[in-house]
N, C-alpha and C positions, 0 to 999 in steps of 0.2 A: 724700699720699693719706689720706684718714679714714676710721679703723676705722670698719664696720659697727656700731650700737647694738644693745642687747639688745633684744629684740622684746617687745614687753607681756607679761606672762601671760597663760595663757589664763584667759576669767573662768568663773567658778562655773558647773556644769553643760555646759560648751563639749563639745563629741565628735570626734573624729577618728575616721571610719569609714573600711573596705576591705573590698572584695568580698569574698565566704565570711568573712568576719570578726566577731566580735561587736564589739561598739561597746569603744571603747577606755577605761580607767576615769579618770577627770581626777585631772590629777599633783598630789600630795599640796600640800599650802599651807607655801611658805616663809616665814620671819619675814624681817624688811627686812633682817635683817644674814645671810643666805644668799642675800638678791636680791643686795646690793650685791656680797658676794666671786665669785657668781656673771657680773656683768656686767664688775668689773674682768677676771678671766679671761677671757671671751668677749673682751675689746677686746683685751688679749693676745697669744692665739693669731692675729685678724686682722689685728693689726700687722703688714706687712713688717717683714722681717731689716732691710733697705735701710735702712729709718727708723729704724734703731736707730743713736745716738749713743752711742760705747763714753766717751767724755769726759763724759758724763750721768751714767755708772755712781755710784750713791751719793750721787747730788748731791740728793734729794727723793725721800722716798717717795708711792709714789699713791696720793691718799688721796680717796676720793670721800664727800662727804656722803651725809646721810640724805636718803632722800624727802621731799620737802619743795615748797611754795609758796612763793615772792616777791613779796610785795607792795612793787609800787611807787610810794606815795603821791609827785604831782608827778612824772607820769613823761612832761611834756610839754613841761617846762619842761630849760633850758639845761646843767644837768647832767646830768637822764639821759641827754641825747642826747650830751650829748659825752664822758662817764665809764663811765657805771653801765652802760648798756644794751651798749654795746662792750664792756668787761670780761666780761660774763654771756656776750655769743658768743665770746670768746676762750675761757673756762671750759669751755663745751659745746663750743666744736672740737678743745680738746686735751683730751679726753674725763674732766675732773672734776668735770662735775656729773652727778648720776642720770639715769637711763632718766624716772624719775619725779620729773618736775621740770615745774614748771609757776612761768610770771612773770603774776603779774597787775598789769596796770596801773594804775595809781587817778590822775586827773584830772576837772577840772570840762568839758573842751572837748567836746562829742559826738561820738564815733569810732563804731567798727564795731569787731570785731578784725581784721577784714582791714586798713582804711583805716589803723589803727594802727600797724600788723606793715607797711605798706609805707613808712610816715613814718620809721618809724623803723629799717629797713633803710638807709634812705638817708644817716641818720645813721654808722650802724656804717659802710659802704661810705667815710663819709668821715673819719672818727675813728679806725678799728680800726687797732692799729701791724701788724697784716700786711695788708697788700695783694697783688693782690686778696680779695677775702675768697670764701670755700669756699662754692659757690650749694648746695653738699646739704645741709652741716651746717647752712647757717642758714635753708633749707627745714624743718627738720625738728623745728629751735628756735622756728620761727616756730609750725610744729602747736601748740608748746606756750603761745603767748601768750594772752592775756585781757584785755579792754578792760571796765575799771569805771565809767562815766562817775560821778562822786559831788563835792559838795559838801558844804567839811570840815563845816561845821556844821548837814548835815540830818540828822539821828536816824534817818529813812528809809530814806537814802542807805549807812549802816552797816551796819541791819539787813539791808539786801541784801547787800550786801557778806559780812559774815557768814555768809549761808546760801549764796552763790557759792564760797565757802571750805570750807562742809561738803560742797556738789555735786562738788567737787572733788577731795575726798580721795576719795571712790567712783570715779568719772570716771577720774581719772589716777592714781590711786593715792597721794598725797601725804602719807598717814598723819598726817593731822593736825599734821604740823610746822613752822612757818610761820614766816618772816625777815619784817619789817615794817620798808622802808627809808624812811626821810622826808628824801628829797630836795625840801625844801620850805622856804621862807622862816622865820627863825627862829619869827618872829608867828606861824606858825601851828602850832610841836609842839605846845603847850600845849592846845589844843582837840581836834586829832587826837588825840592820845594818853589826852583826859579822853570824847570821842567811843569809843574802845576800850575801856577798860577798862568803861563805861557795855554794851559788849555783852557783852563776856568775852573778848573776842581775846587776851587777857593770860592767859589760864586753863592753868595746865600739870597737869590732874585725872592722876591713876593713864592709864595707856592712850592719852591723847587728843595725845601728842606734845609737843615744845619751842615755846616761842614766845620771839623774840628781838624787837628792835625797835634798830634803826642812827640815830643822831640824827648829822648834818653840824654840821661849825663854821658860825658861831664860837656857843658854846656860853654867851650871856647876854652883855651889853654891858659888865658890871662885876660885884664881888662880890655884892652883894647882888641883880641882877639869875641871875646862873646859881646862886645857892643856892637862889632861888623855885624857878627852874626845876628843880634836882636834886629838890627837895621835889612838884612838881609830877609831875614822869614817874616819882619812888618815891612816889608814892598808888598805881600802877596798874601797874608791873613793881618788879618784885627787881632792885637791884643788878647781879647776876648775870646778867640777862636783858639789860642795857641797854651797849650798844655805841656810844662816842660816837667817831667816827671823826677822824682826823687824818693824813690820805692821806700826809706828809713820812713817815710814821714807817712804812710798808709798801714803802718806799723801799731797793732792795739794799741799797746802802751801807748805810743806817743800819740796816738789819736786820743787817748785818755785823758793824757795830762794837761789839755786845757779844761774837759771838765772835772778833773779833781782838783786842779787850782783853780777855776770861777764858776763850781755848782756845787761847793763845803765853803762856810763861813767862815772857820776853824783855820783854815791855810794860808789865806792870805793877806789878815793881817802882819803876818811874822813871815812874809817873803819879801825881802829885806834886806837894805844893810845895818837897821838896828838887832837885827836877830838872825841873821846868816854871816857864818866866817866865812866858807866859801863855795864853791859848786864842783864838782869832778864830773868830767862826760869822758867815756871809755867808749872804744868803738875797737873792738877785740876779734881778732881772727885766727885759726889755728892750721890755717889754710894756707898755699903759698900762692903762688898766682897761676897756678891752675892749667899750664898751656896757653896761658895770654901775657906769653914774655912780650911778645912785641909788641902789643898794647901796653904793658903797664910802664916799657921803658920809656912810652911818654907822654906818663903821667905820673905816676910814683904816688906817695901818700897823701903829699899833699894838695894835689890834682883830684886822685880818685876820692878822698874820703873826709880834711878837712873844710875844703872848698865848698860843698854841699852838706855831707851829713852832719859833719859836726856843726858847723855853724847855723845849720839849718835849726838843731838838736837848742844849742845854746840862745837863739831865739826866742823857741817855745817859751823854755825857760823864764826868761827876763821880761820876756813881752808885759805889755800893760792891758789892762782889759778892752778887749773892743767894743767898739758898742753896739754891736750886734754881733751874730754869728756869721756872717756874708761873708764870704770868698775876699771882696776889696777890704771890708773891715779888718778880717784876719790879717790879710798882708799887708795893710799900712803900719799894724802895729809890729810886725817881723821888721819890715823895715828900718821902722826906726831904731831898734836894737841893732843893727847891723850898721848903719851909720853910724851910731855911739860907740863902735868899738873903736878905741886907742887906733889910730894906724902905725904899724911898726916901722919904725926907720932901721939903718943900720946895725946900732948898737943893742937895740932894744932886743934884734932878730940873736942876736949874737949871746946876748945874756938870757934870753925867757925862749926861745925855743929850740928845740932838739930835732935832728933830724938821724935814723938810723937805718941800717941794712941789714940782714938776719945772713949768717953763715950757717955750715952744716949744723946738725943737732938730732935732737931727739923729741917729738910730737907726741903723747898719748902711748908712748910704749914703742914707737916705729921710729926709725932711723928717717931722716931725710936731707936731701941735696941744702947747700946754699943759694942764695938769691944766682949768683954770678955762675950756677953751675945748671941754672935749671934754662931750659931749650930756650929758643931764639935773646935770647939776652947776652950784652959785652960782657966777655971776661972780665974784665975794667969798668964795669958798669957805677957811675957816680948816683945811680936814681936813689930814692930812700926808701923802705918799705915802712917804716916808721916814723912818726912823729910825733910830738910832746913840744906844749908851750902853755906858756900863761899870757892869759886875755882880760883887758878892763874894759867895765863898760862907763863911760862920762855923761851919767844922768842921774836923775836925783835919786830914784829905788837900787842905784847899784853900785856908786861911787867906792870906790876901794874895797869894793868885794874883787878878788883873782877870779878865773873862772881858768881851773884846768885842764884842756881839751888835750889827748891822746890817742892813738889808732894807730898799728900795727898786726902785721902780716907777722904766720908762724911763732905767734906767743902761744901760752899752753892749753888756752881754752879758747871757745867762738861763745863772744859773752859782747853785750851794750848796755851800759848801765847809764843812769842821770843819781849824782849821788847830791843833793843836798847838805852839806856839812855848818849844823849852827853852833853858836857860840857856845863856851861855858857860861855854865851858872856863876853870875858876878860870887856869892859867898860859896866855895868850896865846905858845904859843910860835915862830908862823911869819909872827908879826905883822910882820916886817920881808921877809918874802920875797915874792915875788911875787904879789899873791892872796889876801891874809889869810881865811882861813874863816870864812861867815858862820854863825851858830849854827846848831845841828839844827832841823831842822820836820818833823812830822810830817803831810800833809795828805791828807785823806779828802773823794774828790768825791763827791758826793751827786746831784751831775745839772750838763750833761748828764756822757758821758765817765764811766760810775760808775768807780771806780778809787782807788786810793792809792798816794799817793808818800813817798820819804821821802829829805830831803835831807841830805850830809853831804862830809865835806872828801876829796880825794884828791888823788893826787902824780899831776902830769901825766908819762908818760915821757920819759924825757932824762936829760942830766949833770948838771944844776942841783935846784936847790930850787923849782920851783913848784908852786904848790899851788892847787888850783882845787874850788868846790863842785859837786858833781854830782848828780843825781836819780836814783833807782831808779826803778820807774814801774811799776805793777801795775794792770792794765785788765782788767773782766768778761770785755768781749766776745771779746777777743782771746786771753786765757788761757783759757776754758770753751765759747769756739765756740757759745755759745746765749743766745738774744735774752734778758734780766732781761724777766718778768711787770712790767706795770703796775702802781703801786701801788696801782689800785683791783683789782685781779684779785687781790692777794694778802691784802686785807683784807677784800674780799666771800668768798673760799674758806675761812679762816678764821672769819668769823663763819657760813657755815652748818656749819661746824666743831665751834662755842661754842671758838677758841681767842681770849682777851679779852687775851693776852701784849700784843698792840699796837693798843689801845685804851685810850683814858685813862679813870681812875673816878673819879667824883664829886667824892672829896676831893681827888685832882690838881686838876681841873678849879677847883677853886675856890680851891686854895692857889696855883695860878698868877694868877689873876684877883687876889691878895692881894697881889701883887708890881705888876701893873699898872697897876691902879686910882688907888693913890697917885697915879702918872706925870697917867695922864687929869687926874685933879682938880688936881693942880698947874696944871695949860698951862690949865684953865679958866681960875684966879686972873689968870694971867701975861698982861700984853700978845702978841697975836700977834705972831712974827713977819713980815718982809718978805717975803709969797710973794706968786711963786714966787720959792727963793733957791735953785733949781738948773738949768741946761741941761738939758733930754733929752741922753741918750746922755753925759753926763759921772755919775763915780762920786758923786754927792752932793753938798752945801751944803760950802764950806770949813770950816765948823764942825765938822763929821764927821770932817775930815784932823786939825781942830788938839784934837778930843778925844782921840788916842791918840799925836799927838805932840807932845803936852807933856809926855807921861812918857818922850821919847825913845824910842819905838816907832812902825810903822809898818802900815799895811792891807796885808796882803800883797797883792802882784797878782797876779790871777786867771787 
């Protein structure tokens, strides 16, 4: 059942009349932060008891933004429909976005707002992770949509926009505070964003409200291409305004793993190079590129997935503790882990990392096409769907530990894992019994299955010595009884928030591209390899196997 919404205010001059009565005097003017503690209470009191989950207790507090506008530049294209718009009705049916909330659309196609608000119902209906979806709450979400038709580069196009913006905050109450998400082709932040600042949408004056702006990956093609761009979107927002998303990292588990590595005493003394061999981060799809041949010919694996997720992933990781939980805390210590990685030259790219392509094969039981056979992609296509390398970090908690990051398209399952791999035990001492124990692993699922396990030696019952490895096994769903939010649901809540904790800044953004880049420019120099040099539905190129085992180690299996 959905709590009832707070009802508008009434507006300026409004009367409530009753017979023999004098007219009634209108109710004094709240400021936004007495609307909002007034609306979360209303939703409250008309919760059923019933729907109260006593296993919820304490687990997040309810935190509704400010009145506010969303604009959403490219909102007709394949990710808002299948991410951003779904997220925003999950937000409003579990009641934390405002009474005073309003989504405007921004595309070039000509809508209506009706025509828009039913295209794109159709989407949520088939995206949204509940099913069915609630016909009142997003009746009521829909009241609130706005269709902009506009073209990024008319001057025109803007200045209506902008005054549709100001109409707005009167209209729906929106207080001037406005999210600006650019779900839109990288080519085109640079113009939207110099199109903005050219009217002031960027303007945070005394009184007139926040302005935010969400930029999607992948975030420049190389170093010097994403320092243009930081340069470009800081002419016309503050740092602090600018939100560059990276959906892995709004992800439970990895929203977890700084508090289960710095809120357990137990963990972090032995995260380490005296007591860690080494680290695996798997970033696993069974998916091929989906109808986004033309997109992914140029960016390929190491563009779409190590550039950001993985290294994002291997941060967490290694990080040192902050000293607070803050947003700047968090990412100074990301950073510095990203500056201590080795940079790869030539040789290094040549011996520790792998790059591969997937031909025809077999997926989960189903036949399917090669990379080089699926729409809009060359024949001859050199991109890579795959890649595999080993990474060091040169600082005192990680010195010759490997860390080995992998991620590929069309292997046999959609799996992300962080597998911590420690040492053995200096005295082998049941090496002769039944079973010998294989070392500790520590592994954190990231999707699907969020969960963490942690493996380690036991005596099986009986008269004898055997001795057998066994797993612990810790699952969201089944220890907290409630669905994990999507990761765009907790990074859209957030950024009308201004919480920027899990959002990368600038100088991430481009100290990871520092690490990358070398890689790309090498494989320029290099002769291609023989692609495709992998089956669909198999783990990768044999090259990938014999990068981690020739130091006598192995890809753990998923």
């Amino acid at each position: 059942m959905t709590a009832p919404r707070q009802p508008k205010p009434p507006s300026r001059g409004a009367r409530a009349t009753s017979p023999g009565r004098a007219p009634a005097a209108p109710p004094p003017a709240r400021t936004a932060r007495e609307l909002r503690e007034a609306t979360v209470a209303a939703r409250r009191r008309a919760r059923p008891e019933t729907d109260t989950n006593p296993l919820r207790q304490g687990l997040r507090l309810e935190r509704v933004p400010d009145p506010c506008a969303f604009v959403l530049f490219g909102a007709t294209g394949d990710l808002a429909h299948r991410k951003v718009v779904p997220a925003l009705y999950q937000l409003w049916r579990t009641n934390l976005l405002p009474a005073e909330f309003s989504l405007v659309a921004v595309a070039r196609r000509p809508y209506t707002d009706k025509t828009f608000a039913a295209e794109v119902k159709a989407s949520v209906e088939k995206y949204s992770r509940v099913q069915p979806i609630d016909e009142e709450a997003w009746a009521e979400l829909a009241k609130r949509i706005t269709y902009q038709q506009l073209d990024f580069g008319d001057d025109d196009g803007f200045d209506r926009l902008g005054d549709r913006l100001d109409e707005l905050d009167t209209e729906r109450g929106t207080a001037g505070n406005r999210l600006f998400y650019l779900a839109t082709q990288p080519s085109q932040v640079t113009e939207i964003v110099r199109q903005m600042g050219r009217v002031g949408l960027d303007h945070e004056l005394r009184g007139s409200g926040w302005r935010r702006v969400v930029v999607e990956k992948p975030f420049g093609r190389d170093f010097e291409s994403a320092r243009h761009l930081n340069h470009e979107v800081q002419k016309v927002f503050r740092e602090s305004q600018v939100y560059r998303i990276d959906h892995y990292l709004g992800k439970e588990t990895v929203r977890n793993l700084l508090v289960f590595r710095f809120g357990n005493g137990i963990f972090e003394p032995v995260w380490n190079r005296s007591f860690v061999d080494h680290v695996q981060i798997t970033v696993a799809e069974s998916l091929g590129v989906e109808g986004r041949g033309a997109f992914y010919e140029e960016t390929g694996a190491s563009r779409d997935i190590l550039q950001n997720h993985l290294l994002q992933l291997m941060a967490l990781v290694a990080m040192e503790p902050p000293t607070s939980f803050s947003a700047d805390a968090l990412r100074d210590q990301k950073l510095q882990v990203l500056r201590a990685i080795t940079t790869p030259d030539y040789e290094s790219v040549r011996g520790n990392i792998v790059r591969g392509q997937y031909g025809g094969g077999w997926v989960q039981g189903e036949p399917v096409p090669g990379y080089r056979e699926e729409p809009e992609v060359d024949p001859e296509s050199e991109t890579e769907t795959y890649v595999a390398g080993k990474f060091t970090i040169d600082d005192w908690r990680w010195s010759g530990v490997p860390f080995y990051l992998r991620a590929g398209k069309r292997l046999p399952k959609r799996a992300t894992e962080i597998s911590i791999q420690f040492k053995e035990v200096p005295l082998r001492l049941f090496r002769d019994s039944t079973g010998d124990p294989a070392p500790n692993v520590l592994a954190m699922r990231i999707q699907p299955d969020e969960g963490i396990m942690l493996r380690f030696a036991a005596k099986v019952p009986g008269l004898g010595l055997d001795v057998r490895t066994v797993n612990m096994d810790f699952a969201y769903e089944t220890s907290f009884v409630v669905d994990s939010p999507d990761a765009y649901e907790t990074l859209i809540l957030d950024a009308l928030l201004g919480d920027a904790s899990l959002f990368t800044r600038a100088d991430e953004v481009e100290a990871a591209w520092a690490v990358v880049t070398p890689i790309i420019n090498a494989w320029a120099e290099m002769p291609p390899p023989h692609f495709p040099d992998y089956a669909a539905g198999s783990w990768g190129p044999e090259e990938g196997d014999a990068l981690i085992e020739r130091e006598g180690r192995r890809w753990r299996r998923i």
